[in-house]
C-alpha positions as CSV (number, residue, x, y, z in Angstrom):
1,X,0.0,0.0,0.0
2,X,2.7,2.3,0.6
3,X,4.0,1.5,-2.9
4,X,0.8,2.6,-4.5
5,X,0.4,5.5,-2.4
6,X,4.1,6.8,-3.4
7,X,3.8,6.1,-6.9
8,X,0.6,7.4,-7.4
9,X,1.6,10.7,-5.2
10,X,4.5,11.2,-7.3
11,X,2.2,10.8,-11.0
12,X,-0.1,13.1,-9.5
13,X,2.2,15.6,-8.6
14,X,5.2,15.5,-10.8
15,X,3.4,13.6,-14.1
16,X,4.8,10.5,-15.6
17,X,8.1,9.9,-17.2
18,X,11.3,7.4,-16.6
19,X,13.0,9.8,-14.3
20,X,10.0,10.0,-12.0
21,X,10.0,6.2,-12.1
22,X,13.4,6.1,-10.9
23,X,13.1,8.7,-8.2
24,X,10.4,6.6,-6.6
25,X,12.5,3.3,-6.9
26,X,15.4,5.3,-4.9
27,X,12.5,6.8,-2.4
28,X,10.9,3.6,-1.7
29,X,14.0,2.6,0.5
30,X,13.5,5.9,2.6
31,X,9.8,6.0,2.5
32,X,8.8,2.0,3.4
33,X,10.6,2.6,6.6
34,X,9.7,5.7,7.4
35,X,5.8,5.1,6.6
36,X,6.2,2.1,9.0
37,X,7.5,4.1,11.7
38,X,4.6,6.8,11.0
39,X,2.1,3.9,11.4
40,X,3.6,2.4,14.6
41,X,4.7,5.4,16.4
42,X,1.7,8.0,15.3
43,X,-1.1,6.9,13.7
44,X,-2.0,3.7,15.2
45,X,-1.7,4.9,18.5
46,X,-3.7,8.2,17.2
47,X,-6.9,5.8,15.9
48,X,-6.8,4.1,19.4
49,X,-7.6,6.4,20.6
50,X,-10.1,8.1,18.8
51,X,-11.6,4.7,19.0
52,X,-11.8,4.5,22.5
53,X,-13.1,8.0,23.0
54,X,-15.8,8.9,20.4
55,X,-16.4,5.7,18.6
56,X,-17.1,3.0,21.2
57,X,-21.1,2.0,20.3
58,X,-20.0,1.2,16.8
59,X,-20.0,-2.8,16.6
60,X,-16.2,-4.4,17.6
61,X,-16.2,-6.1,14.2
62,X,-17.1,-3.1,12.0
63,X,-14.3,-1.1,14.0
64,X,-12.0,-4.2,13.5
65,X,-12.5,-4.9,10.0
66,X,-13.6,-1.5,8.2
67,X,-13.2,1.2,10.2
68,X,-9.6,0.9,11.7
69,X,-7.7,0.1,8.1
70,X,-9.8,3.6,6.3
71,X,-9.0,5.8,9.7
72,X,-5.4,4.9,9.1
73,X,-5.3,5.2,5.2
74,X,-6.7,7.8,5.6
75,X,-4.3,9.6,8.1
76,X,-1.6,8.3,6.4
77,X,-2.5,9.3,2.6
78,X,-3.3,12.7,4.4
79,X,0.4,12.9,6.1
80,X,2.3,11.9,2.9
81,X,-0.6,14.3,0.6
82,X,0.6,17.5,2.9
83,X,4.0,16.6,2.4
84,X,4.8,16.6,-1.2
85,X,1.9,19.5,-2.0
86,X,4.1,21.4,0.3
87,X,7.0,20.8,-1.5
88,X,5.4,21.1,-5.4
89,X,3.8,24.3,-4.0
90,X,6.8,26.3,-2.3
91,X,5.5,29.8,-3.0
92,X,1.9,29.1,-4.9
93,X,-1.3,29.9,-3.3
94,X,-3.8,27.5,-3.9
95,X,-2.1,25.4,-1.8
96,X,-5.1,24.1,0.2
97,X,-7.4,23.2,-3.0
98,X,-4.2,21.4,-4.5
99,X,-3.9,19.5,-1.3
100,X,-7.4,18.3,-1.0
101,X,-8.0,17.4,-4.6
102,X,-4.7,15.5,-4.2
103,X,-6.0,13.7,-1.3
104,X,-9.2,13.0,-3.0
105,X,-8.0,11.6,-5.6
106,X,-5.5,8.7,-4.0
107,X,-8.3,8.1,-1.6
108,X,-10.7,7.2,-4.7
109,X,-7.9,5.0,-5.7
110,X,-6.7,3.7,-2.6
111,X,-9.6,2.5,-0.4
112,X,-11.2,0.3,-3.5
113,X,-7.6,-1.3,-4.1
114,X,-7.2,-1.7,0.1
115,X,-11.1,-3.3,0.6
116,X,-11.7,-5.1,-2.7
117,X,-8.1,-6.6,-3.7
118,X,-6.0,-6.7,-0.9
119,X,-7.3,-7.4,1.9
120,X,-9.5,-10.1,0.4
121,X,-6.6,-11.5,-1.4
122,X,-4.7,-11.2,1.9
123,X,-7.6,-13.2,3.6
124,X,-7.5,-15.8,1.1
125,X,-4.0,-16.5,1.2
126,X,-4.3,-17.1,5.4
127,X,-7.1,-19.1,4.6
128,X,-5.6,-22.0,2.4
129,X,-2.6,-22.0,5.2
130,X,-4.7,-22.2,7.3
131,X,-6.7,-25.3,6.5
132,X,-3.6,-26.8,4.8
133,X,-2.2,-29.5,6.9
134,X,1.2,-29.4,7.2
135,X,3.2,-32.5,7.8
């Protein structure tokens, strides 16, 4: 996911061309880690607790299987979305619309990729090891 997110940041912002392609190749070994640390150290612990405070009459499973992956895509896409309009826009003014149509626009590709590929591909996968005997 962070691999998508990047590379569809980067064609967003900067348009499409071999160069881009190999400036995200050469950021993904600075950005994996540090979007990892972001998770662990801030965001998780940031949707805990919003969970615990305002959303505690929402079912456990819905918070579990829906609502805890989107809060932290979306927190995340949000973090990395600020970032690099910040840096494209270094003396524009629209700065604002430019981040929110940004954001918009890797959330509209993000989510459907996360809920309909991913994760059930991902539940799939545990699912045949699971009921695969090993011997």
């Amino acid at each position: 996911m962070v691999t998508t997110m990047v590379t569809i940041n980067t064609i967003l912002v900067y348009g499409f061309s071999m160069h881009d392609v190999l400036i995200i190749l050469q950021l993904l070994v600075i950005v994996i880690p540090g979007a990892f640390i972001l998770k662990e150290l801030f965001t998780i612990p940031l949707v805990k607790n919003i969970e615990t405070k305002y959303l505690m009459s929402i079912r456990q499973n819905v918070r579990r299987m829906i609502l805890f992956p989107a809060m932290v895509m979306l927190i995340n896409s949000g973090i990395i979305t600020m970032v690099s309009t910040i840096l494209k826009n270094i003396g524009e003014f629209p700065l604002l619309t430019n981040f929110l149509e940004g954001w918009g626009i890797k959330l509209a590709i993000l989510f459907p990729l996360f809920f309909f590929v991913v994760r059930p591909l991902w539940n799939y996968i545990f699912d045949v090891f699971e009921t695969a005997k090993i011997d």
